[in-house]
N, C-alpha and C positions, 0 to 999 in steps of 0.2 A: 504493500500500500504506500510506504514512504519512495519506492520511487517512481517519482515522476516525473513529466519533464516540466522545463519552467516554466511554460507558460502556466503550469497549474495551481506552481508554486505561488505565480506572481498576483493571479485572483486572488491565491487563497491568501496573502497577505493583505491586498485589498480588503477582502470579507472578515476577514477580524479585524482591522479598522472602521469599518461600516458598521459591523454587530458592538462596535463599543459603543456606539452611537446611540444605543437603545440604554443600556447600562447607566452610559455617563452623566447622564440628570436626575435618576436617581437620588445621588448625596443631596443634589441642591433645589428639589419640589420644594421644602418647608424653610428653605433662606431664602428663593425668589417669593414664597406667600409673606413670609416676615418683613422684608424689607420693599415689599410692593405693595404692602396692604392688601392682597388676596386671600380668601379662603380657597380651599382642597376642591373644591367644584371647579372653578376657576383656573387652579395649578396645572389639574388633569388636562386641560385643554390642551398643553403643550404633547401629550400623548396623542389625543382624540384627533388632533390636526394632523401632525404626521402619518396617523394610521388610515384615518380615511382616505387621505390623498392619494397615498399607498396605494389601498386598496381597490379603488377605482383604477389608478395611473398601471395597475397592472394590467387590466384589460387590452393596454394599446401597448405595452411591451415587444408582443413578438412580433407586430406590425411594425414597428418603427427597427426593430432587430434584424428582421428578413430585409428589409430596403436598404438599410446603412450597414449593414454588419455589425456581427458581436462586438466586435473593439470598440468601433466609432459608439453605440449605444453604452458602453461600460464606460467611455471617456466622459460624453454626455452628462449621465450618472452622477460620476463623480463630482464633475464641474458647478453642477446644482447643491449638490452637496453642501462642497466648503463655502460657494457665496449665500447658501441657507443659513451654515451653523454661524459663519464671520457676522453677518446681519443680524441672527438672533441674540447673539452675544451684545450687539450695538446697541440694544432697544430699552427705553426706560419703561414701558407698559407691558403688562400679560399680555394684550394685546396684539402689540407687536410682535414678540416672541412667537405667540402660535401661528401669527401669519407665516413667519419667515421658518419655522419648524413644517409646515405645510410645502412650502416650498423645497426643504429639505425633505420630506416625505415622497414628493415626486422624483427627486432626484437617485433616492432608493429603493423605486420602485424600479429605474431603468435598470439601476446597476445589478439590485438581487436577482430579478427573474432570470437574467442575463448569463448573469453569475454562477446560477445554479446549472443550469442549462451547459453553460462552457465546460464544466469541471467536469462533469458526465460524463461528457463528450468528448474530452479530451484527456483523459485520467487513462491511465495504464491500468491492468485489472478490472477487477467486477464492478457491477454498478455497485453494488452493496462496499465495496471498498471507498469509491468515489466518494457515495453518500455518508461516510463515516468522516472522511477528510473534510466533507463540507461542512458537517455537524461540530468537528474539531476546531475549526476557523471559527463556528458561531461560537463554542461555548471558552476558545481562550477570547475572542471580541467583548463576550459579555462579562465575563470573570475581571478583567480587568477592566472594562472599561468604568466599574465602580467605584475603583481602587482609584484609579486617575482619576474622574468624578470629584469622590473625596478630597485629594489631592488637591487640586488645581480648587475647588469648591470652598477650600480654607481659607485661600487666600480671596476669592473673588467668586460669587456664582457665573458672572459673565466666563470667566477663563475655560473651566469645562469646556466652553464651546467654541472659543478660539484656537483651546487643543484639539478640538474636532477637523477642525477647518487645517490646520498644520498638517496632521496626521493624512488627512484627506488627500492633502496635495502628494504627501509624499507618497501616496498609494497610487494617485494619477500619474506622478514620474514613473512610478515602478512599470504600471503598466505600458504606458505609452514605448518604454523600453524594451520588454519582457514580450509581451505579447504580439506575434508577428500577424500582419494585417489578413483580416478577413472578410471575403467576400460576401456581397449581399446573397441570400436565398435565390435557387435558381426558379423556387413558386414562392413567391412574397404570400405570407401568413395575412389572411383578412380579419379586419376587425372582430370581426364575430365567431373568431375561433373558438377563444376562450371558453363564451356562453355556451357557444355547440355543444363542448368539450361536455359539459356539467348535464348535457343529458346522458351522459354515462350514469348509469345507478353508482359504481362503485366510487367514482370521482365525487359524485355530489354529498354519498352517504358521508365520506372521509374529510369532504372540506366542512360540513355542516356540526360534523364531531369536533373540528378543530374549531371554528365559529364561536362555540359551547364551549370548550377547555380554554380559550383565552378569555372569558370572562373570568375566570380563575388565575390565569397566568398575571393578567396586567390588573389584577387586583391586587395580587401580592408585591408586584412591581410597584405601582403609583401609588399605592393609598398607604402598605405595613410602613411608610419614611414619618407616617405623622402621628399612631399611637406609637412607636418607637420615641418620637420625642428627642432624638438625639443629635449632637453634628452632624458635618457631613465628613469629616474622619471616622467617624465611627461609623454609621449608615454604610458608606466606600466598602470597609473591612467585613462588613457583615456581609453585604452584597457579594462583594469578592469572594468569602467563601462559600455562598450560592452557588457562585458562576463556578468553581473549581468542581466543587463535587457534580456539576452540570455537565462541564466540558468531558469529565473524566468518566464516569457512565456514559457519555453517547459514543464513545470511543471504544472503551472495554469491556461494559455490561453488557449493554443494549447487543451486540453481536451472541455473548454468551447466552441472555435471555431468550434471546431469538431461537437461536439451537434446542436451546433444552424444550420451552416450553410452544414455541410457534408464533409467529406476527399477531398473529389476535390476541391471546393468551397476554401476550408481554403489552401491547397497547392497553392493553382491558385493566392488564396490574398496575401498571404507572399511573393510569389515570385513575382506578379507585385507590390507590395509595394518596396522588397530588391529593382528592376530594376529604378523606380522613384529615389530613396536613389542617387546609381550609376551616374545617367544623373545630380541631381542635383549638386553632386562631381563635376562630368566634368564641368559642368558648372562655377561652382564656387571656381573653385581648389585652386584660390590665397588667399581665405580666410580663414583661420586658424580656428576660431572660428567657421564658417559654416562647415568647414571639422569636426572637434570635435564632434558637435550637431550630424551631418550626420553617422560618424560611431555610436556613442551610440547607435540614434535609428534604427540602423541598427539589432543590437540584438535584438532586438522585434520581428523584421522581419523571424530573420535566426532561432528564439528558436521556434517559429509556425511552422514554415516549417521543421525543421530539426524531429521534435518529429511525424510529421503526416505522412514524408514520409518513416522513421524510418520503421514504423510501417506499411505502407503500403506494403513496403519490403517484411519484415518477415510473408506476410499475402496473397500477390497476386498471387505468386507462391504455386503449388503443390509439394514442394521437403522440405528436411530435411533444418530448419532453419539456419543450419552453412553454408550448399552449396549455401542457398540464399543470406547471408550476403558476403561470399567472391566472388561470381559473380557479386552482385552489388558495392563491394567494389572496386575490377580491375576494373570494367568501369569506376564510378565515380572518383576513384583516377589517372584517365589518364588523364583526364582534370585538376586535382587540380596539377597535375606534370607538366601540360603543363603553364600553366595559369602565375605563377609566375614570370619562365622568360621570356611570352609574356608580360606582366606590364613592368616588367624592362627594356625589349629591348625598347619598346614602350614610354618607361617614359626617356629615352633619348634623343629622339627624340622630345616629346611635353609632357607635364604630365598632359595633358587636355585627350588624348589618351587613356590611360590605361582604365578610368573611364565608358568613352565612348564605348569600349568596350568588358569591363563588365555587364555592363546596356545592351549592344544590345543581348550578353549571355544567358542573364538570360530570358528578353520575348522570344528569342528563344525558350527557356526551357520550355517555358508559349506553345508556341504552339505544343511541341513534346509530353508534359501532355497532353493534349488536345485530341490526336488521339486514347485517351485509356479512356475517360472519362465514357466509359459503363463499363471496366472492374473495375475500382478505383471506381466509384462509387455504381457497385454490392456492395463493401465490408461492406457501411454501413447498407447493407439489411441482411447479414447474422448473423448468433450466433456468439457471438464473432469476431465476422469483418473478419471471413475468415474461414478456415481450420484448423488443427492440425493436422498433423502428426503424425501418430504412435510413428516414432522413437523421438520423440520431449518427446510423454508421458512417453515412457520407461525412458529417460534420465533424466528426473524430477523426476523421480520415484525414479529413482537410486541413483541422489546426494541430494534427501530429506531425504532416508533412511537413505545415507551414513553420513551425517551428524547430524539426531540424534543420 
């Protein structure tokens, strides 16, 4: 799995710069509501803007991907990016911030679907190896990106996002360098791929599960930084050791799990594990220290689940890998947009609420998995857990060549 050639390398650098992006505001939700006059309804927005944009701006991903090529789309990307996070940073209103966070959301929507899709495609070894390296790039992106959060969050909330915008560029050099140029589609992907895509049963059962499970995820992301109550060193540390035991199960476990127990099986455990996590939260909100325990091993939970259903994705559907990622990525980022400011709204009112639920989200999510368990579970009886796509081998073909 470790080797591959650079151009895989030079994404997957990109992509843990990107995924810290999601991390790195973290430390500092409850220093921009203190020092901006905002409550937790409010805060969330700078979630709610990115993820919606996101979530839409992937439908036109592999349209805009088939016509300029993967490169020019991933440069794109980036580009919006740092002038998102450089601008958010500038801004003295919530206000502003979630405009130019919005902005930044579009700009990650070019780069992920993109992103995901290249690595596949161009990755030595099985898809399931790919999708492990990519899951690796999210969870050192988000491990750390709390830590630097934190960091940079002590000295300034703006800074966070000035190191976004650094890091950003440095990820656009890499690539602009690393990755050798790629041609547009020789059938340009139409707009309505995406939608097409999701009248698969299996596609729609699995983006609808994930829908439902990030109303759990980005409740414990946006809303546990303000019953915690603490810096944003502390918050960073906490978070980081989220993201650690995250990165390190979708790497190590999430394959073992797979084997022993089966893709359904291991989806079905990490997600009623994450939902126990959640009720326990609710439960026990006023303790700090049980909050603490709670999110950590919550990465355990989210780094299983996120690598198996990853993977189930890019495998359960008959269409071109890019159209599956940005049709599962609009559904499931409708809910991650929605999510944050129902915590906040919610965490107003009681902050016993939010936890509550998320946790009821997530077994939701357990039984909308459920109505598809013959199709997710064909996948461990086939060669390589699924299909490949023609245009998937041509495209491996293309940026293996183009890069030696």
């Amino acid at each position: 799995m470790w080797r591959q050639p650079k151009t895989v390398w030079s994404i997957a650098f990109a992509c843990v710069i990107s995924f810290m992006g999601i991390g790195l505001v973290d430390p500092i939700l409850k220093p921009i509501a203190d020092e901006l006059g905002a409550g937790p309804s409010q805060v969330s927005l700078l979630f709610t803007s990115y993820l919606a944009v996101m979530g839409v701006a992937m439908l036109g991903t592999g349209w805009v991907s088939s016509r300029v090529g993967a490169k020019r789309t991933l440069l794109i990307g980036l580009a919006l990016i740092i002038v998102g996070a450089a601008l958010a940073g500038s801004q003295d209103s919530v206000g502003g911030i979630v405009a130019f966070r919005a902005l930044w959301g579009l700009g990650n929507a070019l780069f992920i679907a993109t992103a995901l899709a290249t690595i596949v495609g161009a990755a030595s070894g099985s898809v399931k190896q790919a999708i492990i390296l990519y899951e690796a790039a999210l969870g050192v992106g988000i491990a750390t990106g709390p830590l630097l959060g934190g960091w940079l969050g002590g000295i300034s909330w703006r800074w966070p996002f000035y190191g976004v915008a650094v890091l950003m560029a440095l990820a656009f050099i890499a690539t602009v360098t690393t990755l050798p140029a790629t041609p547009p589609a020789a059938t340009p992907t139409s707009l309505g791929a995406p939608l097409r895509a999701l009248g698969h049963r299996g596609l729609l059962t699995v983006g609808v599960t994930s829908l439902l499970y990030n109303f759990g995820f980005f409740t414990l992301l946006a809303f546990t930084p303000f019953p915690l109550a603490m810096g944003a060193h502390e918050i960073g540390f906490i978070f980081f050791g989220w993201g650690v035991l995250l990165a390190v199960t979708s790497v190590f476990v999430a394959p073992l799990v797979q084997r022993r127990f089966g893709t359904m099986a291991g989806i079905v455990g990490a997600l009623l594990g994450f939902a126990v996590i959640l009720a326990v939260m609710a439960v026990a909100t006023e303790s700090k220290t049980l909050l603490v325990v709670c999110v950590v091993l919550a990465g355990a939970f989210l780094g299983v689940n996120n690598t198996l259903i990853t993977e189930t994705v890019m495998k359960v559907a008959p269409v071109e890998r890019g159209v599956a990622s940005a049709a599962y990525s609009f559904v499931r980022f409708s809910g991650g947009a929605i999510a944050p400011w129902l915590a906040g709204t919610l965490g107003e009112r009681s902050v016993h609420l939010p936890f509550w639920v998320g946790s009821g989200a997530v077994f939701a999510a357990v039984l909308v998995l459920l109505t598809a368990r013959s199709i997710i579970g064909a996948l461990d009886h086939e060669d390589d857990h699924g299909a490949e796509p023609v245009a998937s081998r041509v495209e491996a073909e293309a940026l293996t060549v183009g890069d030696a």
